[in-house]
PQR file of N, CA, C, O and H, with PARSE charges and radii, in Angstrom:
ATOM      1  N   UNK A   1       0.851  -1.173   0.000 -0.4000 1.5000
ATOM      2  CA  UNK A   1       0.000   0.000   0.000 -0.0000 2.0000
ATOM      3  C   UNK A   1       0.896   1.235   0.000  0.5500 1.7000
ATOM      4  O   UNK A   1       1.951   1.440   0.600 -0.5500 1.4000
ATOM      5  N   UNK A   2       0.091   2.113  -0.955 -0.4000 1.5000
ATOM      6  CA  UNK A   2       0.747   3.411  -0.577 -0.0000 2.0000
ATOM      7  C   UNK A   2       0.504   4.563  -0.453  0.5500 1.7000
ATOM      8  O   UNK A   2       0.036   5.051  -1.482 -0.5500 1.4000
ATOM      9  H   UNK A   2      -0.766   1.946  -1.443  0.4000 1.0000
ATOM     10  N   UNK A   3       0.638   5.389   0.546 -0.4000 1.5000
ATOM     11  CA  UNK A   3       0.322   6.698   1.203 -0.0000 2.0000
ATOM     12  C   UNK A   3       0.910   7.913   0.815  0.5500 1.7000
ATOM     13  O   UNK A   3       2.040   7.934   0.326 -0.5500 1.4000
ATOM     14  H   UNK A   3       1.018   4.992   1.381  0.4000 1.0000
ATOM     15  N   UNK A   4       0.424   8.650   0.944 -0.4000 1.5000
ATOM     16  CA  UNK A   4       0.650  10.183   0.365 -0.0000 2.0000
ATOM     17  C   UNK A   4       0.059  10.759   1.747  0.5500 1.7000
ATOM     18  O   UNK A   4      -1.013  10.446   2.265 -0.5500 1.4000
ATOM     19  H   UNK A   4      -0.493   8.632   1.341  0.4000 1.0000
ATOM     20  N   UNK A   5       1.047  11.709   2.233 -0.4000 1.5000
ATOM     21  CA  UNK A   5       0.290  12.556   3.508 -0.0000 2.0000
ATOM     22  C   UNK A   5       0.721  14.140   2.764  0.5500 1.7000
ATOM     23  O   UNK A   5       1.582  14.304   1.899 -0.5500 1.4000
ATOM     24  H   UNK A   5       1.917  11.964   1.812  0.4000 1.0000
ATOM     25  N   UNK A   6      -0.064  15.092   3.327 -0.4000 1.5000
ATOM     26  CA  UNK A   6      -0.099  16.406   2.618 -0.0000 2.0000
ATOM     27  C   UNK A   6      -0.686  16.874   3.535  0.5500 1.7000
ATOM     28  O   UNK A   6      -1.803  16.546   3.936 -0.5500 1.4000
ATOM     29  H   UNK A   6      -0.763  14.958   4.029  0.4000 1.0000
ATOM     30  N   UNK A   7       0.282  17.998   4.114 -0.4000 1.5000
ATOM     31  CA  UNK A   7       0.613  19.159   5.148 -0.0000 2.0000
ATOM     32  C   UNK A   7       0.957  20.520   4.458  0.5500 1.7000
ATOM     33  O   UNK A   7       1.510  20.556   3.358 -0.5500 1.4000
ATOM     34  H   UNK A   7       1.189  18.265   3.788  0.4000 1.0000
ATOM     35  N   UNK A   8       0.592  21.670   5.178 -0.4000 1.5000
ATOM     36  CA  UNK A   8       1.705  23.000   4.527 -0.0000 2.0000
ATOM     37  C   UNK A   8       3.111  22.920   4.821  0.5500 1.7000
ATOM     38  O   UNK A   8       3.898  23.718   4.312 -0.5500 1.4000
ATOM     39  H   UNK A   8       0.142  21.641   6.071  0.4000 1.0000
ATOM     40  N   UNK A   9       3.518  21.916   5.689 -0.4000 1.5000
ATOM     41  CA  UNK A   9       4.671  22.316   5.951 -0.0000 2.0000
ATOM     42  C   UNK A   9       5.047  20.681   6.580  0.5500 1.7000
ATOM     43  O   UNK A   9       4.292  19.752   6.865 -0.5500 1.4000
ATOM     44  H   UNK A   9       2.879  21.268   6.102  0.4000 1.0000
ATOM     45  N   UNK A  10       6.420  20.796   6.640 -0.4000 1.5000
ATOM     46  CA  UNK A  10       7.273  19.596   6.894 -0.0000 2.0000
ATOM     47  C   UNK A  10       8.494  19.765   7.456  0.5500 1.7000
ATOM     48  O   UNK A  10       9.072  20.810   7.754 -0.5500 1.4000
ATOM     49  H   UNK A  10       7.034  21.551   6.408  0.4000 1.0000
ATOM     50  N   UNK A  11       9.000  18.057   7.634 -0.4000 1.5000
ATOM     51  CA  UNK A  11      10.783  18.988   8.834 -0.0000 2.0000
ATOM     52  C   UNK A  11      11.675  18.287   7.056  0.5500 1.7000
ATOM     53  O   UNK A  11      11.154  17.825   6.041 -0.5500 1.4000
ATOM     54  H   UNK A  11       8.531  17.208   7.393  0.4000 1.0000
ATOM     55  N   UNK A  12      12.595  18.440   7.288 -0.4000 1.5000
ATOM     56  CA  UNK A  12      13.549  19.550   7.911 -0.0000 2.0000
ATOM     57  C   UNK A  12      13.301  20.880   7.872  0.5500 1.7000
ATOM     58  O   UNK A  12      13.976  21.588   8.619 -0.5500 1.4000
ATOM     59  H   UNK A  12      13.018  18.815   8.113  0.4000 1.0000
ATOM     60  N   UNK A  13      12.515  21.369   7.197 -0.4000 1.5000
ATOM     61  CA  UNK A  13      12.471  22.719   6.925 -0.0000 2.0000
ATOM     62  C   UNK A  13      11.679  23.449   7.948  0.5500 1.7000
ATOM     63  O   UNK A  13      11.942  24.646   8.054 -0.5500 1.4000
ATOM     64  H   UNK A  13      11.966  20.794   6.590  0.4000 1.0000
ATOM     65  N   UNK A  14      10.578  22.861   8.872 -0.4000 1.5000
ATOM     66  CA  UNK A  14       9.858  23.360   9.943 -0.0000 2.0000
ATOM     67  C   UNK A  14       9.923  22.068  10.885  0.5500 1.7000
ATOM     68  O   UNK A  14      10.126  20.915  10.504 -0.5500 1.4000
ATOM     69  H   UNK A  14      10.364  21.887   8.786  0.4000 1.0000
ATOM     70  N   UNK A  15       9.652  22.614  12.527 -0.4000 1.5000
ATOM     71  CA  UNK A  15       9.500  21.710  13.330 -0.0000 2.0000
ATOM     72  C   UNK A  15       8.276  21.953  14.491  0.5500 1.7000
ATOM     73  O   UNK A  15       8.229  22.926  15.244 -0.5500 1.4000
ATOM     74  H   UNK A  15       9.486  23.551  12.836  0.4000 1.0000
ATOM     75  N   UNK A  16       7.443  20.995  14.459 -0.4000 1.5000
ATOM     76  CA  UNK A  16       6.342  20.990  15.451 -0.0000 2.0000
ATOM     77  C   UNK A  16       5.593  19.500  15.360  0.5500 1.7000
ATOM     78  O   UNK A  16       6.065  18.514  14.794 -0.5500 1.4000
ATOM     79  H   UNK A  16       7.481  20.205  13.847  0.4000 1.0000
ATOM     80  N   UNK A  17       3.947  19.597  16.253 -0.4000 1.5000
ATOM     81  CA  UNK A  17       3.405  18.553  16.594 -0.0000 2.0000
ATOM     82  C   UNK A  17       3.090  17.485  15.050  0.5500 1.7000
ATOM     83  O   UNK A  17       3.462  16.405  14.590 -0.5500 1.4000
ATOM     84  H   UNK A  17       3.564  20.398  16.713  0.4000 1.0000
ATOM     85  N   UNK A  18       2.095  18.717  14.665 -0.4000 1.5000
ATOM     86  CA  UNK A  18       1.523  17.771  13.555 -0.0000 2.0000
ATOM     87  C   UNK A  18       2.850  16.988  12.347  0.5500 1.7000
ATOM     88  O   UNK A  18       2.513  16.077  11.590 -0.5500 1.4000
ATOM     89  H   UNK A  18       1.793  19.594  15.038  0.4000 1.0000
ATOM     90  N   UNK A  19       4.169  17.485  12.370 -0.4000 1.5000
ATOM     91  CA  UNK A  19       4.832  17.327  11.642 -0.0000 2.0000
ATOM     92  C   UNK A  19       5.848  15.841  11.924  0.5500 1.7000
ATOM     93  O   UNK A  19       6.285  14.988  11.152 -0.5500 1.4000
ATOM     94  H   UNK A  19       4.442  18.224  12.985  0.4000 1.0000
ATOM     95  N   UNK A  20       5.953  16.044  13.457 -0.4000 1.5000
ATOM     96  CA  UNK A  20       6.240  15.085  14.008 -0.0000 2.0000
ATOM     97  C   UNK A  20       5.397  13.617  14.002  0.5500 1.7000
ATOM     98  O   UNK A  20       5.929  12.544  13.718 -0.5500 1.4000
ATOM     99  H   UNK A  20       5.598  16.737  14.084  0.4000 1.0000
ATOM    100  N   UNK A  21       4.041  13.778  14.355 -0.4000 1.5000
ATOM    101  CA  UNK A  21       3.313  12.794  14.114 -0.0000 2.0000
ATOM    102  C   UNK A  21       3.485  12.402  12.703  0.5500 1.7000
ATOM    103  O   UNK A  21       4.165  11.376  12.651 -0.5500 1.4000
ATOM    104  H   UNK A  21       3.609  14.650  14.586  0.4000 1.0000
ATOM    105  N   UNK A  22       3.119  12.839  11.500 -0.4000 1.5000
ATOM    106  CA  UNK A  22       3.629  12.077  10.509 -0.0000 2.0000
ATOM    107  C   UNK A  22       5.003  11.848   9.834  0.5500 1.7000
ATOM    108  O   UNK A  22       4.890  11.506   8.657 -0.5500 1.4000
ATOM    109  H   UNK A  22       2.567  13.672  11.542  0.4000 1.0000
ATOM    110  N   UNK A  23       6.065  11.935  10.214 -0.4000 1.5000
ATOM    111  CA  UNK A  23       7.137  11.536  11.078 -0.0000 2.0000
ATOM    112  C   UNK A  23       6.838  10.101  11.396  0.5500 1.7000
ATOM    113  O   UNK A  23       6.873   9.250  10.508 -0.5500 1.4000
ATOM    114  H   UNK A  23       6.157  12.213  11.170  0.4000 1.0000
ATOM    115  N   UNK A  24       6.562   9.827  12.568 -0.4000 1.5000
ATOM    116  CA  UNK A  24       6.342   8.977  12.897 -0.0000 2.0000
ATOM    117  C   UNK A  24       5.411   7.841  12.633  0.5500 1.7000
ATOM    118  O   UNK A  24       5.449   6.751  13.204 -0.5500 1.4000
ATOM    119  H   UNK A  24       6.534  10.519  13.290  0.4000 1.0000
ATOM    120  N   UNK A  25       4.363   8.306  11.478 -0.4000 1.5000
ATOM    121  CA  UNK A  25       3.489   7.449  10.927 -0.0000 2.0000
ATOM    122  C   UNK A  25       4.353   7.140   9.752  0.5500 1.7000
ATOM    123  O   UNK A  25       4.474   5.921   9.631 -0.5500 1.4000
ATOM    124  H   UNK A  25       4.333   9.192  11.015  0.4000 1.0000
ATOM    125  N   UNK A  26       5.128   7.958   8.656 -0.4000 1.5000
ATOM    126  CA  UNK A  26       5.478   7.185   8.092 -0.0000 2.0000
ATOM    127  C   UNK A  26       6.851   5.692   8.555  0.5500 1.7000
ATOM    128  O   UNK A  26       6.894   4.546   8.107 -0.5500 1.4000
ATOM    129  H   UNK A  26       5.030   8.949   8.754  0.4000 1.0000
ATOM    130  N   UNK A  27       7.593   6.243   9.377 -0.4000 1.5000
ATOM    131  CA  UNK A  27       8.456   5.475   9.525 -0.0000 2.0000
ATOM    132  C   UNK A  27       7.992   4.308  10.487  0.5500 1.7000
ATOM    133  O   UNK A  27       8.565   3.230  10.334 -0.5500 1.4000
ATOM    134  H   UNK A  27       7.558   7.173   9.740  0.4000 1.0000
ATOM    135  N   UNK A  28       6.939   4.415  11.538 -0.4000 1.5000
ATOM    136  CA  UNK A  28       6.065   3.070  12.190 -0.0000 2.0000
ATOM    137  C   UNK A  28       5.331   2.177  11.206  0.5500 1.7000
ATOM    138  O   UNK A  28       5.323   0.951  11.312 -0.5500 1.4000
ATOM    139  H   UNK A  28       6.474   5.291  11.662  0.4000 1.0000
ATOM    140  N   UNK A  29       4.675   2.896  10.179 -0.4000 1.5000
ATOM    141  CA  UNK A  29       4.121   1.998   9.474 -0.0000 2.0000
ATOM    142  C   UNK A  29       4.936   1.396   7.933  0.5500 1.7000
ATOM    143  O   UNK A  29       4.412   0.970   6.903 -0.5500 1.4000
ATOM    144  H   UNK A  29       4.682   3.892  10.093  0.4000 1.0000
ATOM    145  N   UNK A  30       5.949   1.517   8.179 -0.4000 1.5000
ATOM    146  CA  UNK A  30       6.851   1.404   7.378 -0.0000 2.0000
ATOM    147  C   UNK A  30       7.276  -0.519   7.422  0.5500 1.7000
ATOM    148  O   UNK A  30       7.488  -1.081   6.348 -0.5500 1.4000
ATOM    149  H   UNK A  30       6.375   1.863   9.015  0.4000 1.0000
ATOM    150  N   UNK A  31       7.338  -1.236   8.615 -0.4000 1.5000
ATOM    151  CA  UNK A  31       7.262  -2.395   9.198 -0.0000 2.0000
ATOM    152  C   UNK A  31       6.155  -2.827   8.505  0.5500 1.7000
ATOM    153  O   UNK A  31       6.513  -3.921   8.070 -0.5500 1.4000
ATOM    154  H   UNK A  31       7.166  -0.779   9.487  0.4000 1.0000
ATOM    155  N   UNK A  32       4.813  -2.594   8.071 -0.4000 1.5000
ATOM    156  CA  UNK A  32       4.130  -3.635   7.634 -0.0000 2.0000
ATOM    157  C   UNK A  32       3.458  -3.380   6.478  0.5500 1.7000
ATOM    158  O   UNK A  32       2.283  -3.624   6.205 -0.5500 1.4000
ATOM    159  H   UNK A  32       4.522  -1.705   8.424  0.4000 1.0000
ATOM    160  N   UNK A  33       4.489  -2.758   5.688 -0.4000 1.5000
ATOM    161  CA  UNK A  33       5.084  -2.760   3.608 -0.0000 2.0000
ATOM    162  C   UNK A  33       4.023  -1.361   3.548  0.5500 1.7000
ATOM    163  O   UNK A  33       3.256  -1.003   2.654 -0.5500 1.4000
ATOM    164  H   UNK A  33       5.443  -2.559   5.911  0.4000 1.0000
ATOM    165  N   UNK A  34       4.186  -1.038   4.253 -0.4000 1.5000
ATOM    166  CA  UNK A  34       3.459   0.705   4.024 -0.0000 2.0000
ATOM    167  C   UNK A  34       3.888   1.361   3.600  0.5500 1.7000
ATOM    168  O   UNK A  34       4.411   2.125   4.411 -0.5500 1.4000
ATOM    169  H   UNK A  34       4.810  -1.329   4.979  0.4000 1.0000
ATOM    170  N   UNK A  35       4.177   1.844   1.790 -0.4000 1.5000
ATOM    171  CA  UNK A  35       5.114   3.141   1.529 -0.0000 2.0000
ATOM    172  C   UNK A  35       4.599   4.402   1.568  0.5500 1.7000
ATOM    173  O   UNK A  35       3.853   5.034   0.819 -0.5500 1.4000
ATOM    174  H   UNK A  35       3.752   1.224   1.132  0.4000 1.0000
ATOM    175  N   UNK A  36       5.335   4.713   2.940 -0.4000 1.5000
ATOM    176  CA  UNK A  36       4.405   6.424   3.004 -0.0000 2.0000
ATOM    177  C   UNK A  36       5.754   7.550   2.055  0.5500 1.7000
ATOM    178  O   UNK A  36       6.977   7.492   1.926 -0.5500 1.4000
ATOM    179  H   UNK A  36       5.941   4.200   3.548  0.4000 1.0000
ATOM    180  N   UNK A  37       4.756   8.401   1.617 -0.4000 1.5000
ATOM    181  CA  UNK A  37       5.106   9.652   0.987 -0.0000 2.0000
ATOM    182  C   UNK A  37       4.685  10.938   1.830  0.5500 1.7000
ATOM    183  O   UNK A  37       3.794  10.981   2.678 -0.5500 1.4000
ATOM    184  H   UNK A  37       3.763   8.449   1.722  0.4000 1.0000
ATOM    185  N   UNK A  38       5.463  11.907   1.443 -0.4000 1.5000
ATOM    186  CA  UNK A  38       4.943  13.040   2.088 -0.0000 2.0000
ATOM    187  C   UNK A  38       5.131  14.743   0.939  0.5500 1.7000
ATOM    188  O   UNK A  38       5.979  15.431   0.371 -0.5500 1.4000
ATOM    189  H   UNK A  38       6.187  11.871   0.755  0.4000 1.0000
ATOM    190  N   UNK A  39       4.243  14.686   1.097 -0.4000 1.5000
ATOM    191  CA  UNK A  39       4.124  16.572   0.245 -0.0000 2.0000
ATOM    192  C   UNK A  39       3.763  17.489   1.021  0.5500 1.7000
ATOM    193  O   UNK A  39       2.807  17.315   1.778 -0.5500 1.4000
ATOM    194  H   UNK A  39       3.554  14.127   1.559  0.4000 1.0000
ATOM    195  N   UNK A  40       4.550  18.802   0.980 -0.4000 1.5000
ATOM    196  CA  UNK A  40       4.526  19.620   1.888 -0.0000 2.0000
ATOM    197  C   UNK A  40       5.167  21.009   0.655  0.5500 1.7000
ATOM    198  O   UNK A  40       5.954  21.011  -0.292 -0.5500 1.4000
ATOM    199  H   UNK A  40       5.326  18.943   0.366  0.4000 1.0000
ATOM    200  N   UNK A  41       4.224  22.150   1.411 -0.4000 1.5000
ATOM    201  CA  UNK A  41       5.093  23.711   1.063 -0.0000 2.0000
ATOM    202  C   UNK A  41       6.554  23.848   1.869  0.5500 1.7000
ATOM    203  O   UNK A  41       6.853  23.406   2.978 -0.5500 1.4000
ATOM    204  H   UNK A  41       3.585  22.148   2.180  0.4000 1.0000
ATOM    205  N   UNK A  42       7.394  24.652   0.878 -0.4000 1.5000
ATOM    206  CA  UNK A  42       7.978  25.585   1.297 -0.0000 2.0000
ATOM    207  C   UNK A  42       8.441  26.872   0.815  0.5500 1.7000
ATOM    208  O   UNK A  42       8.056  27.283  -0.279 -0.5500 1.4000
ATOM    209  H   UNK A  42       7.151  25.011  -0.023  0.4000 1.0000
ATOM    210  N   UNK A  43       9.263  27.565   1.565 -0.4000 1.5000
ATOM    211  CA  UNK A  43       9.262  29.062   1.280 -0.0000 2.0000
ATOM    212  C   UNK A  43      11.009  28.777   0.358  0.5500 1.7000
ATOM    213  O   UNK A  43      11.695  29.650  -0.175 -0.5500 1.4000
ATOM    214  H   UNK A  43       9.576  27.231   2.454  0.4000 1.0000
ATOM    215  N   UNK A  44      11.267  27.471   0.442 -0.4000 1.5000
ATOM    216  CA  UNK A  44      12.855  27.117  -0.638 -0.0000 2.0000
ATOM    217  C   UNK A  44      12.484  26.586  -1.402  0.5500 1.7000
ATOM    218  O   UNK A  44      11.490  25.866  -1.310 -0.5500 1.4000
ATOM    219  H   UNK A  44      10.710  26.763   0.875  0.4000 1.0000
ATOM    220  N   UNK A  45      13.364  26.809  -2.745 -0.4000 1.5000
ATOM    221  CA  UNK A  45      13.121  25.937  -4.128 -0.0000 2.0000
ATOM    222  C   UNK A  45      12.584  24.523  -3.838  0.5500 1.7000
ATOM    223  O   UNK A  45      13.272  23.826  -3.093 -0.5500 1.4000
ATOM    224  H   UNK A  45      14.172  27.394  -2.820  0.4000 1.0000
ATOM    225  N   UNK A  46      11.315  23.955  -4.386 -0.4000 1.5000
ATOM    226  CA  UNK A  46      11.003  22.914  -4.806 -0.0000 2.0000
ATOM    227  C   UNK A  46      12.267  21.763  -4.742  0.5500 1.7000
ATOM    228  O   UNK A  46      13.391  21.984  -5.193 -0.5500 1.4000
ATOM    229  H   UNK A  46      10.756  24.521  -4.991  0.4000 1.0000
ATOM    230  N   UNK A  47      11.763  20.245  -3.959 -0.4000 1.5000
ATOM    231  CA  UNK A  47      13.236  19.704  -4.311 -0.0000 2.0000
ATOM    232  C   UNK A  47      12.263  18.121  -3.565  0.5500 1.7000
ATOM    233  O   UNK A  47      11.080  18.359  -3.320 -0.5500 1.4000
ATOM    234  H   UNK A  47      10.850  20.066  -3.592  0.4000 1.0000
ATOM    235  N   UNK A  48      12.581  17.171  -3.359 -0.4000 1.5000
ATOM    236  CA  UNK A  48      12.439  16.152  -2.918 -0.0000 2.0000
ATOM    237  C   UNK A  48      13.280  15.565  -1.860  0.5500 1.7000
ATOM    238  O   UNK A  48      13.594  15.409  -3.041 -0.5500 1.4000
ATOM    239  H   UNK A  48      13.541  16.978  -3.558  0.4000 1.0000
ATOM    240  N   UNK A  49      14.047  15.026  -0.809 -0.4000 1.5000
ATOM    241  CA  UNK A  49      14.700  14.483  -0.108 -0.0000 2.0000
ATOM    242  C   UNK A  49      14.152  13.701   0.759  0.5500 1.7000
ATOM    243  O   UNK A  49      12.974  13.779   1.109 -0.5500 1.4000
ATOM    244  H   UNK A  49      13.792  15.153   0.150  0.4000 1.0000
ATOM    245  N   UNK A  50      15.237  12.630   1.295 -0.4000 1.5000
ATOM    246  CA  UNK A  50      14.472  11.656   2.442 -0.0000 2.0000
ATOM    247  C   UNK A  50      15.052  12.067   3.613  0.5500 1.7000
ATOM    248  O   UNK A  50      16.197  12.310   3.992 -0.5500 1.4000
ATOM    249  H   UNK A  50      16.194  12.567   1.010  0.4000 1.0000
ATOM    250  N   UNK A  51      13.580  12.081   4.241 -0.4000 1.5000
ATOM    251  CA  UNK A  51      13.576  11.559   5.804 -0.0000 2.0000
ATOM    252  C   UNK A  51      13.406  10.833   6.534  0.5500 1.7000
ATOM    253  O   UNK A  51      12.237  10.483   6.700 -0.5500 1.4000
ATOM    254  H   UNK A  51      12.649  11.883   3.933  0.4000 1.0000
ATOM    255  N   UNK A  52      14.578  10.157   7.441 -0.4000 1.5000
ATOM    256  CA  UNK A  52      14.096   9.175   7.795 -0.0000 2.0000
ATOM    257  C   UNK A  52      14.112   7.876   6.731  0.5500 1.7000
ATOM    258  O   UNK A  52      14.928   7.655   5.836 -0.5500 1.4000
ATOM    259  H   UNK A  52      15.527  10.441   7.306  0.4000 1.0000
ATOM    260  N   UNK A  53      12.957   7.104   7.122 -0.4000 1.5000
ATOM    261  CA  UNK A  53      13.686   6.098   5.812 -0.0000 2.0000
ATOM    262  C   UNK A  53      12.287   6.347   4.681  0.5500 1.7000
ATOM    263  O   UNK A  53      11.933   5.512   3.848 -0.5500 1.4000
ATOM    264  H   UNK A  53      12.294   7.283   7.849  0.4000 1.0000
ATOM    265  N   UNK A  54      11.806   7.342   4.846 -0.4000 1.5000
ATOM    266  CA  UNK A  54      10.457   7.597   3.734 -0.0000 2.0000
ATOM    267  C   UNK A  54      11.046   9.109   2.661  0.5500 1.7000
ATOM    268  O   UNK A  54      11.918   9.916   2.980 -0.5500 1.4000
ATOM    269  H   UNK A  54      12.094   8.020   5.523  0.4000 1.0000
ATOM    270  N   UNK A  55      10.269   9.090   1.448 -0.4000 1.5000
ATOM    271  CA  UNK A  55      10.340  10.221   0.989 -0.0000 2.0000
ATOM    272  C   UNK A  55       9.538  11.826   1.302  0.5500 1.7000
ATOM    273  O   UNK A  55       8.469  11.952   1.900 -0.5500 1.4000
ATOM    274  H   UNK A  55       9.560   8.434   1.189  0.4000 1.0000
ATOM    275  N   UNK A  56      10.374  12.960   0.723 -0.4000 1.5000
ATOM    276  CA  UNK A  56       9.548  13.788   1.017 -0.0000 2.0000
ATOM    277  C   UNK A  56       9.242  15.158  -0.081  0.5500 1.7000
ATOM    278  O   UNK A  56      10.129  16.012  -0.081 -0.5500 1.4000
ATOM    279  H   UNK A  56      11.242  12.857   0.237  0.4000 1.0000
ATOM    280  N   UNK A  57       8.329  15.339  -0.781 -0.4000 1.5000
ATOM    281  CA  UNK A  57       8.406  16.195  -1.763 -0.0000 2.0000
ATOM    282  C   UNK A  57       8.506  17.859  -1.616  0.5500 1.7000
ATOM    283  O   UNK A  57       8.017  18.459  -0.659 -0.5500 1.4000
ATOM    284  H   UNK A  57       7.609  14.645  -0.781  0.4000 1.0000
ATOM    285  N   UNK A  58       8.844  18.167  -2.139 -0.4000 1.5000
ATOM    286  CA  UNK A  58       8.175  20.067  -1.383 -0.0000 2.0000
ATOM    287  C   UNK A  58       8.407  20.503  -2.940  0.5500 1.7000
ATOM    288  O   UNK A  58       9.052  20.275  -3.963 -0.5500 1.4000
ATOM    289  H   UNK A  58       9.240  17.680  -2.916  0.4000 1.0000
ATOM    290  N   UNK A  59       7.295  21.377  -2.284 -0.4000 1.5000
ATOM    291  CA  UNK A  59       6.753  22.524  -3.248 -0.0000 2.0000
ATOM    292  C   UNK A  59       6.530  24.231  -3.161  0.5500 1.7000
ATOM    293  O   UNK A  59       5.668  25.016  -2.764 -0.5500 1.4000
ATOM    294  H   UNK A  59       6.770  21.562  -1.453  0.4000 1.0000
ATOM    295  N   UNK A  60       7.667  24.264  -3.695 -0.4000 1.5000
ATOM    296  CA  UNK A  60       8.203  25.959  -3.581 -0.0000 2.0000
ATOM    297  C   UNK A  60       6.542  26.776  -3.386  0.5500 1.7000
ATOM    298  O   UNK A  60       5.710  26.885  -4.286 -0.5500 1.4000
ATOM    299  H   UNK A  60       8.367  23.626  -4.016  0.4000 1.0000
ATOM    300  N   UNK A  61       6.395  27.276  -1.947 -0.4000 1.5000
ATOM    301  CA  UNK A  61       5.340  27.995  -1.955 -0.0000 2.0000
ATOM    302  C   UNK A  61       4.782  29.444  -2.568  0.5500 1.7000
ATOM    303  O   UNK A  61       5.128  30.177  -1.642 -0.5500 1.4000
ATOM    304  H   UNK A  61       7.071  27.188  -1.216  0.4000 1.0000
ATOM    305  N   UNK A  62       4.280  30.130  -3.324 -0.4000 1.5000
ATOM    306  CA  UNK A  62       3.750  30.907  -4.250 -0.0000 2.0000
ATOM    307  C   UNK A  62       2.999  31.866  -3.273  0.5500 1.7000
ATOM    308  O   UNK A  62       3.391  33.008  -3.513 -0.5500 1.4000
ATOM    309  H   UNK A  62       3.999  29.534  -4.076  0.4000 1.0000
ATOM    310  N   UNK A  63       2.054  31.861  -2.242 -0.4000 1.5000
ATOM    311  CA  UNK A  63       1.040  32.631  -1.752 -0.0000 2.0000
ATOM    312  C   UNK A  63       1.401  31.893   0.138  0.5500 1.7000
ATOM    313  O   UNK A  63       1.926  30.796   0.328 -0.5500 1.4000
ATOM    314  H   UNK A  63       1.735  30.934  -2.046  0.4000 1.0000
ATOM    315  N   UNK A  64       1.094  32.542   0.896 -0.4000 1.5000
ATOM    316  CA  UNK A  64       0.818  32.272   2.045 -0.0000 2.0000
ATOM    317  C   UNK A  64      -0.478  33.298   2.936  0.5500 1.7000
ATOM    318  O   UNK A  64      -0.254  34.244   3.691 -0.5500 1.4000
ATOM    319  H   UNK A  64       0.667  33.433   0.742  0.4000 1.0000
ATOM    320  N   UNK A  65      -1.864  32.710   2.526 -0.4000 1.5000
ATOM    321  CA  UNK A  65      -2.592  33.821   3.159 -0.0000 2.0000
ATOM    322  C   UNK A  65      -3.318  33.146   4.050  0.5500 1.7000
ATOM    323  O   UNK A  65      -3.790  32.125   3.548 -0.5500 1.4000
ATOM    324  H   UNK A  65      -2.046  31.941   1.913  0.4000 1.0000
ATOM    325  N   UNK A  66      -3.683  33.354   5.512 -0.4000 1.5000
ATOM    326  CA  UNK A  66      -4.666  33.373   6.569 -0.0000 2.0000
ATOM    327  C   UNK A  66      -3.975  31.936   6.803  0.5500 1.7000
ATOM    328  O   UNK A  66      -4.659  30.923   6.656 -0.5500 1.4000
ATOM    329  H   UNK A  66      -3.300  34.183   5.920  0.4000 1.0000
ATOM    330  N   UNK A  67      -2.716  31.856   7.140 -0.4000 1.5000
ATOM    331  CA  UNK A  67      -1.889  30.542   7.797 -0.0000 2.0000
ATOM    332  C   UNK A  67      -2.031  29.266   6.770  0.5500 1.7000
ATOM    333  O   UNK A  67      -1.897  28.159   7.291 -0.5500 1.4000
ATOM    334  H   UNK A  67      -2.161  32.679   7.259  0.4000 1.0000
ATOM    335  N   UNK A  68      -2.292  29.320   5.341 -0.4000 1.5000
ATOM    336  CA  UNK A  68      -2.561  28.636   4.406 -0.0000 2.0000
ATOM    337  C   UNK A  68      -1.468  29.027   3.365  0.5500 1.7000
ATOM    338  O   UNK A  68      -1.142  30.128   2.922 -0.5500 1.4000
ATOM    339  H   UNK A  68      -2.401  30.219   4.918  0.4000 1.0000
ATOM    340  N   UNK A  69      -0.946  27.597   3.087 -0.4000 1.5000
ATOM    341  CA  UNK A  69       0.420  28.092   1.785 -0.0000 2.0000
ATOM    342  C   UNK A  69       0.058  27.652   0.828  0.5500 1.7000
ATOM    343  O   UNK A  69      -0.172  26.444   0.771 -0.5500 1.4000
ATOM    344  H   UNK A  69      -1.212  26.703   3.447  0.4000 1.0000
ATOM    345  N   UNK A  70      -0.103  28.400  -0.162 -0.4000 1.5000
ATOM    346  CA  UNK A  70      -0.463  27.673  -1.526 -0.0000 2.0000
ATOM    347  C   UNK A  70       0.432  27.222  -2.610  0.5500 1.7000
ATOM    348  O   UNK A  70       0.502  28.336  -3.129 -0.5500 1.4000
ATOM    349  H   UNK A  70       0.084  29.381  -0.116  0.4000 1.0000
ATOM    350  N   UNK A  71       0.799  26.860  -2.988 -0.4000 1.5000
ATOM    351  CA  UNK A  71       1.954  26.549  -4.490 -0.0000 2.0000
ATOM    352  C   UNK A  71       0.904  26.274  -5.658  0.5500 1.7000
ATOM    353  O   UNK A  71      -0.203  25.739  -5.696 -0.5500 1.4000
ATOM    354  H   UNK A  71       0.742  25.955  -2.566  0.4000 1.0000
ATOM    355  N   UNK A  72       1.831  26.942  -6.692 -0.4000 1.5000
ATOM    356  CA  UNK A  72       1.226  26.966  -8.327 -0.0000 2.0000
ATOM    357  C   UNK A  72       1.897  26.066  -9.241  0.5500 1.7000
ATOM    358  O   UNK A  72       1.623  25.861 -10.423 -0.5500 1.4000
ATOM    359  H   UNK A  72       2.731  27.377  -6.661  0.4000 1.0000
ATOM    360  N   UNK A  73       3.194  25.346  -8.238 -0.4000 1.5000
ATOM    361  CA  UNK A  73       3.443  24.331  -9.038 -0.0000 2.0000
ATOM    362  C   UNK A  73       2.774  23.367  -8.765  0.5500 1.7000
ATOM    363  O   UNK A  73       1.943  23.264  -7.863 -0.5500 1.4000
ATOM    364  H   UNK A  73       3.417  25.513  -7.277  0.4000 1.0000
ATOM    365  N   UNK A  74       3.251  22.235  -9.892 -0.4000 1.5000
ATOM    366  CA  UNK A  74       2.643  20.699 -10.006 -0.0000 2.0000
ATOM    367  C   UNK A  74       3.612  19.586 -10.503  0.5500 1.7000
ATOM    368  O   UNK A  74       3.216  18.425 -10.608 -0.5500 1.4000
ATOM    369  H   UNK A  74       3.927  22.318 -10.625  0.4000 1.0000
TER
END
């Protein structure tokens, strides 16, 4: 199976609760053939890297209004 989680934001580039928890969902459920993914904004060039032992996409953010980041890429 495979998962896609989608947040405004992600680590390395930010650190807190909700970010941590999936964090930890991908790499716990990783033990029983779970490939988690993760997509997230940021305010740095677009780029992909792993964390941990899962992937993580980002997407150069475009707009940030009322605590909501938007990106115009795809």
């Amino acid at each position: 199976m495979r998962v896609l989680h989608f947040y405004k934001t992600y680590l390395p580039h930010t650190h807190g609760g909700a970010q941590q928890v999936i964090y930890e969902i991908c790499e716990g459920t990783k033990r029983y053939g779970i490939d988690c993914e993760v997509l997230a904004t940021t305010a740095q060039e677009s780029d992909t890297r792993i964390v941990g032992r899962h992937r993580a996409h980002f997407q150069q953010r475009a707009v940030k209004f009322a605590s909501t980041d938007l990106s115009m890429r795809t």
